[in-house]
C-alpha distance (Angstrom), angle and dihedral (degrees) to the residues before:
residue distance angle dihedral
X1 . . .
X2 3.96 . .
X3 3.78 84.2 .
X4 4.00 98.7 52.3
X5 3.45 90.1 42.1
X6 3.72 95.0 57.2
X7 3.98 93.1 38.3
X8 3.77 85.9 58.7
X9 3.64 89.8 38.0
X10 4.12 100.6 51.0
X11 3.76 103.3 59.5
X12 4.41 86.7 57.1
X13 3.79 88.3 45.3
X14 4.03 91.9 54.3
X15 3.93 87.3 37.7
X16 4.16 91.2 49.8
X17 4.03 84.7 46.7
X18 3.59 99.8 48.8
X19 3.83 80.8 48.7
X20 4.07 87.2 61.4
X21 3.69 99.4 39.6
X22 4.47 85.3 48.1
X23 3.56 84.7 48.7
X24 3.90 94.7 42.8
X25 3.22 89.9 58.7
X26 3.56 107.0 46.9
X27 3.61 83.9 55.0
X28 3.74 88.5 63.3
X29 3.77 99.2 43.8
X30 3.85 83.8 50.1
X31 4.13 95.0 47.0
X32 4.01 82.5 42.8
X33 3.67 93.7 48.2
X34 3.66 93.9 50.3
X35 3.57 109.6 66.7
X36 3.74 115.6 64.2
X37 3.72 133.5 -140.1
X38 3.93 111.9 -155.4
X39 3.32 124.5 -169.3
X40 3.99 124.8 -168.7
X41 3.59 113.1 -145.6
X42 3.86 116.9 -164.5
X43 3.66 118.6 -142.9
X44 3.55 95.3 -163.0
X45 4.77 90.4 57.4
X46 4.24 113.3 96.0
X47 3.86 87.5 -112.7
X48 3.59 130.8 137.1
X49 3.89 102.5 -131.0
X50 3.75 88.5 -161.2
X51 3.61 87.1 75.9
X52 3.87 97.2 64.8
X53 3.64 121.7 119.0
X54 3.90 98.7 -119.2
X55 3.78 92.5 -176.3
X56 3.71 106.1 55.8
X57 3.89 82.8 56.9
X58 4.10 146.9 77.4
X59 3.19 104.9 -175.4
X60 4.27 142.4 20.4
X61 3.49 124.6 -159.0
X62 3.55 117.0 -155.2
X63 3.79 112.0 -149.5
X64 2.88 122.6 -115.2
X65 3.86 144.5 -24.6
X66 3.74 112.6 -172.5
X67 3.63 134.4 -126.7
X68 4.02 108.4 -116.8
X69 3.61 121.6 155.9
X70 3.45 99.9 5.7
X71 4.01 89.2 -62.6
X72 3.89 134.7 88.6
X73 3.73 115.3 -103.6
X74 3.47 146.4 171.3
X75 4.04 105.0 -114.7
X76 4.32 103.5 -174.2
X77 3.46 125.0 72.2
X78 4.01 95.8 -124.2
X79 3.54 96.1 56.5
X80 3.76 105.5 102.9
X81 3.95 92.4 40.6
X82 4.00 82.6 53.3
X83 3.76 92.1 42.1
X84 3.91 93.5 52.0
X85 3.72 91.7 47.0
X86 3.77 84.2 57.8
X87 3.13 97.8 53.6
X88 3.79 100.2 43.9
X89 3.76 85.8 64.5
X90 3.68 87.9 80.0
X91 3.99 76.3 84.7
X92 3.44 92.7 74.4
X93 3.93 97.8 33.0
X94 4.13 117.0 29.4
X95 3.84 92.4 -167.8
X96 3.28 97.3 44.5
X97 4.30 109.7 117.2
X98 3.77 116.9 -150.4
X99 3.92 114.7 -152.2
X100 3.65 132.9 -177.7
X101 4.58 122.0 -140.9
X102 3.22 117.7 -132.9
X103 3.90 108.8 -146.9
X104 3.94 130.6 -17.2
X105 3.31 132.7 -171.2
X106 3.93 95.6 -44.4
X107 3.81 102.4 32.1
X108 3.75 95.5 46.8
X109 4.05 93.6 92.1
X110 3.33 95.1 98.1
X111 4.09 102.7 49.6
X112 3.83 88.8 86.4
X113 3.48 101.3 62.6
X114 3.92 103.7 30.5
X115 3.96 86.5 49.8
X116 3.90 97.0 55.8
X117 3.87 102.2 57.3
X118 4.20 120.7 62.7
X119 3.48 96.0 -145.1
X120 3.86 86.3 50.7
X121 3.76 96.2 50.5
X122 3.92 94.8 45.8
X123 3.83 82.1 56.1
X124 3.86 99.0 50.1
X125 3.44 87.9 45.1
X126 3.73 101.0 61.0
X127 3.43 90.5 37.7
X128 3.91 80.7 63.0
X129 3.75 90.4 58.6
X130 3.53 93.0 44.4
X131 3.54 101.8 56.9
X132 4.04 93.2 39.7
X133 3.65 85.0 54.6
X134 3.82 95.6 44.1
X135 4.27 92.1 58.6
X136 3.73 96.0 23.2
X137 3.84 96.7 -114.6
X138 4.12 110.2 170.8
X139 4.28 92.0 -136.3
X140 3.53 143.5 -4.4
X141 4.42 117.7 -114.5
X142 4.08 114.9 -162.3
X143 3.17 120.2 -155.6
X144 4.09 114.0 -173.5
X145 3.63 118.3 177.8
X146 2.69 90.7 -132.3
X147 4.01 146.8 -21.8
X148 3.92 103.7 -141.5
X149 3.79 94.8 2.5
X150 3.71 132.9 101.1
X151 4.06 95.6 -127.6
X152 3.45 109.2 169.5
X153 4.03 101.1 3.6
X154 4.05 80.6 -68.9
X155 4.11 122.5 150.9
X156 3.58 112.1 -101.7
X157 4.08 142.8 167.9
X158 3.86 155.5 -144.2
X159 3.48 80.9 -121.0
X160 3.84 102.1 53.1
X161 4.23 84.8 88.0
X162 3.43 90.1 75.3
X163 3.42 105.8 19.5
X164 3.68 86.5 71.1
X165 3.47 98.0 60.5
X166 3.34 90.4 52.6
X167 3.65 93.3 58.7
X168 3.79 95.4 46.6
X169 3.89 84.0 56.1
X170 3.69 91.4 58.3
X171 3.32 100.0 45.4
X172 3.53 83.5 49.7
X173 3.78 100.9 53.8
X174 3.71 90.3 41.2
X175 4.16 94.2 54.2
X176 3.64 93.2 42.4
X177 4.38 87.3 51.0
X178 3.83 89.2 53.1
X179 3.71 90.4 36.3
X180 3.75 92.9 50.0
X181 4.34 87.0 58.7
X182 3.67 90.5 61.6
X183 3.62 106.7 32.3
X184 4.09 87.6 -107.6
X185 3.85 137.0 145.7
X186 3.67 101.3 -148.4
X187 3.90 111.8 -152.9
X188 4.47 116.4 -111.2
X189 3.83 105.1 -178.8
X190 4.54 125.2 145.2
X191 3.27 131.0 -167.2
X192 3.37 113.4 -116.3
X193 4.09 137.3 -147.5
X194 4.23 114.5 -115.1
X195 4.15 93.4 -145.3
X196 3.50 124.8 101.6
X197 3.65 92.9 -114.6
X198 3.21 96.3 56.3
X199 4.03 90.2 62.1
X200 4.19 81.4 45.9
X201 3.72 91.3 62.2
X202 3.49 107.2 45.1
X203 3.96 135.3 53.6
X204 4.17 97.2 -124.6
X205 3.65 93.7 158.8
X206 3.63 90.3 57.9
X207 3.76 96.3 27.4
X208 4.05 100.6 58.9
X209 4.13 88.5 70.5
X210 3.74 89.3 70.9
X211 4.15 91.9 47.2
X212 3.58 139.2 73.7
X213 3.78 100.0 -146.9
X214 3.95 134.6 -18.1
X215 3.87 118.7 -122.9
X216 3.49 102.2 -149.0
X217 3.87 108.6 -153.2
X218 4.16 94.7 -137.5
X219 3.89 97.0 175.5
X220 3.79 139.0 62.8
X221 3.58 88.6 70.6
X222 4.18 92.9 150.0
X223 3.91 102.2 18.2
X224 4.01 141.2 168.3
X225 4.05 97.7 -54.9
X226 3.98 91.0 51.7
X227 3.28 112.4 89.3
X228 4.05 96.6 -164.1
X229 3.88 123.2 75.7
X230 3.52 121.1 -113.5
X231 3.73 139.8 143.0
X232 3.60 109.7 -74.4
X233 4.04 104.5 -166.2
X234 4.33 100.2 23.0
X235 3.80 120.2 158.8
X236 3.89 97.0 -137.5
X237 3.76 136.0 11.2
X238 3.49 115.7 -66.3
X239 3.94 112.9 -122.4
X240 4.39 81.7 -157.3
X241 4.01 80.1 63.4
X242 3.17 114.3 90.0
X243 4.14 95.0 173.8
X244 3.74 84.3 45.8
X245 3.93 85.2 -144.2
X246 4.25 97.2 -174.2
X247 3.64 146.8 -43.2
X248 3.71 129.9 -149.4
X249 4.19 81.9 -131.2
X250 3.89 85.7 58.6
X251 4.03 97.7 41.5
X252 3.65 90.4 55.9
X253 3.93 99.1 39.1
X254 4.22 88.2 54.1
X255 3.29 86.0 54.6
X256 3.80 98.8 48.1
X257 4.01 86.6 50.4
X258 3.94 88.5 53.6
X259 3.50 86.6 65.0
X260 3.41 101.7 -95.6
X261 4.22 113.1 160.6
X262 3.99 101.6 -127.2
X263 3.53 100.7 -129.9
X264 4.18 85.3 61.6
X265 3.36 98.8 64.9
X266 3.60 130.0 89.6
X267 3.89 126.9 -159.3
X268 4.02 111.0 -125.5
X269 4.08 116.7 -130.5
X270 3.25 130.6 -163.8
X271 3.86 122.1 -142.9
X272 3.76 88.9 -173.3
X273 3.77 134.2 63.2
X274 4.26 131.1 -149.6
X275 3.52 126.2 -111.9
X276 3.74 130.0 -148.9
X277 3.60 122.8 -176.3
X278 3.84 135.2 -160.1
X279 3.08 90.6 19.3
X280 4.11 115.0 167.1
X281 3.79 107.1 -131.5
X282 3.96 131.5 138.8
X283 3.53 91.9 -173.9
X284 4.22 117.3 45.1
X285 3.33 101.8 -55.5
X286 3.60 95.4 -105.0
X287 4.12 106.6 146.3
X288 3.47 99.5 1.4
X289 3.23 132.5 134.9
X290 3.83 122.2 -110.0
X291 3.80 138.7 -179.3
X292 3.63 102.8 -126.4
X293 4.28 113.5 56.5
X294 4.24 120.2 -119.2
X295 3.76 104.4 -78.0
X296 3.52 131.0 -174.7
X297 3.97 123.8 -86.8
X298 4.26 124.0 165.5
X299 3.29 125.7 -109.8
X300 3.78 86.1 -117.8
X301 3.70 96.0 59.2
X302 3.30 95.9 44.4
X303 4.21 90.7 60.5
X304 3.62 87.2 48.9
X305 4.05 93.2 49.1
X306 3.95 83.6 48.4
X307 3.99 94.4 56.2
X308 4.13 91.5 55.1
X309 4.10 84.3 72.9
X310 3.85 89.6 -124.3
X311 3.45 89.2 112.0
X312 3.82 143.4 80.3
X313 3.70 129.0 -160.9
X314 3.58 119.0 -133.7
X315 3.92 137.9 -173.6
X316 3.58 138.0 -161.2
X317 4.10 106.0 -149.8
X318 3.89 84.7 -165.4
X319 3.54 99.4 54.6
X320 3.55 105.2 31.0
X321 3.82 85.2 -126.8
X322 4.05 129.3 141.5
X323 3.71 119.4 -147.8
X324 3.56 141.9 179.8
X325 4.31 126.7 -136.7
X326 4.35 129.0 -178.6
X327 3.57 113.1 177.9
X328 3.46 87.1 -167.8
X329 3.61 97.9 63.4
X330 4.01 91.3 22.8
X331 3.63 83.6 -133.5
X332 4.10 117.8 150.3
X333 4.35 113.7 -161.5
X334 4.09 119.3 -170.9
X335 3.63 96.5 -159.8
X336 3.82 143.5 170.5
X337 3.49 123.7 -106.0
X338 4.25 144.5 -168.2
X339 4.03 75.3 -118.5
X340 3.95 93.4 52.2
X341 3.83 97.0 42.5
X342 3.76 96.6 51.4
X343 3.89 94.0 45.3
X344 3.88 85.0 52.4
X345 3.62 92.7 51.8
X346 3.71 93.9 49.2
X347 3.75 85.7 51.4
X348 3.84 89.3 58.7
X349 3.41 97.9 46.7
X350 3.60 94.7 47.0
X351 4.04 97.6 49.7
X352 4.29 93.4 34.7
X353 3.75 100.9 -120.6
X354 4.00 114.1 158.4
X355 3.74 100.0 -99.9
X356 4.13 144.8 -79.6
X357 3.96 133.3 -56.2
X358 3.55 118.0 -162.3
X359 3.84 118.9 -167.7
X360 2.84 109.8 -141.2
X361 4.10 131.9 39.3
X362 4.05 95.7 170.8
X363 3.96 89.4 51.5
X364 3.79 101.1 65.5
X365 3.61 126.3 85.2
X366 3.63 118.2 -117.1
X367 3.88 86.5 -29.6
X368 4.15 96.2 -77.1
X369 3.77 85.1 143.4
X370 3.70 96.7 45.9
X371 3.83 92.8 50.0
X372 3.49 106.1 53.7
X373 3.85 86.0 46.9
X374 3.06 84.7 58.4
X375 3.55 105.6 49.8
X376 3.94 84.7 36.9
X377 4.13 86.1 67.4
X378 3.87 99.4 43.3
C-alpha cells in the first residue's frame, strides 16, 4: 500500500517541484531584469562603438543631439554611422533599448528659452519624435544643466521650475501619440543634478509621472572650478570633509524626499576620476588646496598612470571613496574603482532603486568597471 501510494504520489511531487524551480527562476529573470545598467555613449569620443558589450547592458544613451532652431538635432558628421552601430547591437542583445541625450553640459544653452514658450515646447517636442523615428532610437533622455541654474555660463530663469515640467509633459504626450500608432512605449528618462538646489529648482515629485527612470548624476561632487581636492563620486559623507560637499547616500535620499518612487531612480557612476595638480599637501592630498582645478582623466589612464609606480592608492573607510596621491608630482586623483562600483551596487540592491548609469563606456579600460557592475547587479 505504502508503495502505491508513493508511486501515485512521486510523479505530483516532481510536477509541484518543477513548479518551484519554474517559478524560482522567473523570480530571478524578473530581479535580473529589474535593475538597469546604462551606459552613455558619446558621439563626439575616438571609439569604435562596435566594440561595446551589448549584453552586459539595458540601455545606451547616445550623447547628445543639440538643440538648434528650436528642434533637436544631431550636430557632428559621425553621428548617424555611430547611431546605426548602436542600434545594430540589438543583434547581440534583443532587449537592449537604445536612447539618444538631448543636451549636456555644453548643449544645454538653449533649454531655457525653448522650455518657456508653448508654441516652442510643442515644437521641440515633435521634433523629439521625429528624430527618434528618423534613426529608430527606442526613447528620448534630456539632460539640461540645469533648469534655474547658470551651468555652463548658459541663460536661465525663475521660471525654468515649471517650465520644465511642462516640457516633460509634451514630450510625453507627443511619444505616447506616436507610440499609440504602433502599439509602442517610447522611453522619457533625464539626467538629473545630485545638489540640493537642483531638487529646489525643479518639480521632481510631480515631474517623475511623465518619465521612465531618473539618472541621477552621483559624481562631480568637487570638479574643475574647485580649487580644493575632494572626492568627487563618494558613497557617504566623508568625516576628512570638513565642507561635507555630497554623498551618493545624500543625492539619492533628496531625491527620494522629492517624491521620487524608489524603483525610478538610478544611481549615477562615474568611469572617470578628477585630477588636481600642485596641490600643497604633507599628508595625501586629500582637502588641500591646489593651483590647478579637478579635471577630468579616464578610468583607463588612470590604471596605466598607476602601473609607472608614481602612484599611491588611497581609501577613505568613511566615505567608501578610492583615491589616488604622488608626492612627486603633488598630484591628488578621486577615482573609481572595481572596489567603488561593487559597493555601489550593493547599495542599490539593498535600498531597491532601479539600477546604475555609468558615464562613460569609451573611458573604461577593457571594461573592468563595467563587469563587476555587472556581476554586482546579477
Amino acid at each position: 500500500m505504502k508503495f502505491i501510494t508513493y508511486f501515485f504520489l512521486l510523479p505530483l511531487f516532481l510536477a509541484c517541484t518543477k513548479t518551484v524551480e519554474k517559478q524560482n527562476i522567473v523570480q530571478e529573470e524578473k530581479q535580473i531584469e529589474h535593475y538597469k545598467i546604462i551606459g552613455y555613449a558619446a558621439g563626439y569620443e575616438n571609439y569604435d562603438f562596435s566594440k561595446i558589450d551589448a549584453t552586459k547592458l539595458t540601455h545606451i544613451n547616445f550623447a547628445f543631439a543639440n538643440i538648434v532652431d528650436g528642434k533637436a538635432k544631431f550636430e557632428l558628421e559621425t553621428d548617424e554611422a555611430k547611431i546605426a552601430t548602436l542600434i545594430s547591437l540589438k543583434k547581440q542583445n534583443p532587449a537592449l533599448k537604445v536612447l539618444y541625450s538631448v543636451g549636456g553640459w555644453v548643449w544645454s544653452d538653449q533649454f531655457s528659452t525653448m522650455a518657456a514658450f508653448e508654441s516652442s515646447r510643442k515644437k521641440f517636442a515633435e521634433s523629439c519624435v521625429n528624430l527618434l523615428l528618423e534613426h529608430g532610437f527606442d526613447g528620448v533622455d534630456l539632460d539640461w544643466e540645469y533648469p534655474g541654474q547658470r551651468g555652463e555660463d548658459n541663460p536661465f530663469r525663475p521660471s525654468d521650475k515649471d517650465n520644465f515640467t511642462l516640457l516633460l509633459a509634451e514630450i510625453r504626450k507627443a511619444l505616447d501619440v506616436e507610440g499609440k500608432k504602433n502599439n509602442t512605449h517610447y522611453l522619457l528618462t533625464i539626467a538629473t543634478g545630485a545638489d540640493e538646489t537642483y531638487i529646489e529648482q525643479t518639480n521632481l515629485g510631480e515631474v517623475h509621472q511623465y518619465l521612465d527612470f531618473i539618472n541621477v548624476m552621483c559624481y562631480d561632487f568637487y570638479q574643475g572650478w574647485y580649487y580644493q581636492t575632494g572626492h568627487h563620486a563618494n558613497l557617504y559623507p566623508s568625516e576628512k570633509d570638513t565642507y561635507n560637499v555630497n554623498s551618493g547616500v545624500d543625492a539619492m535620499e533628496r531625491h527620494l524626499e522629492a517624491g521620487v518612487p524608489a524603483d525610478k531612480l538610478v544611481l549615477g557612476i562615474p568611469f572617470y576620476g578628477r585630477q588636481w595638480k600642485k596641490v600643497s599637501s604633507t599628508t595625501d592630498g586629500l582637502n588641500d588646496h591646489s593651483q590647478e582645478g579637478g579635471y577630468i582623466v579616464s578610468y583607463k589612464e588612470l590604471k596605466e598612470r598607476i602601473a609607472n609606480g608614481k602612484y599611491k592608492e588611497m581609501y577613505d573607510e568613511s566615505a567608501k571613496a578610492s583615491y589616488l596621491w604622488s608626492e612627486t608630482d603633488s598630484t591628488f586623483v578621486s577615482w573609481e574603482t572595481a572596489k567603488d562600483v561593487k559597493l555601489k551596487a550593493a547599495f542599490i540592491k539593498e535600498k531597491g532603486f532601479g539600477g546604475a548609469m555609468f558615464w562613460e563606456y569609451s573611458l573604461d579600460k577593457d571594461q573592468e568597471l563595467l563587469n563587476t557592475l555587472f556581476e554586482g547587479l546579477e
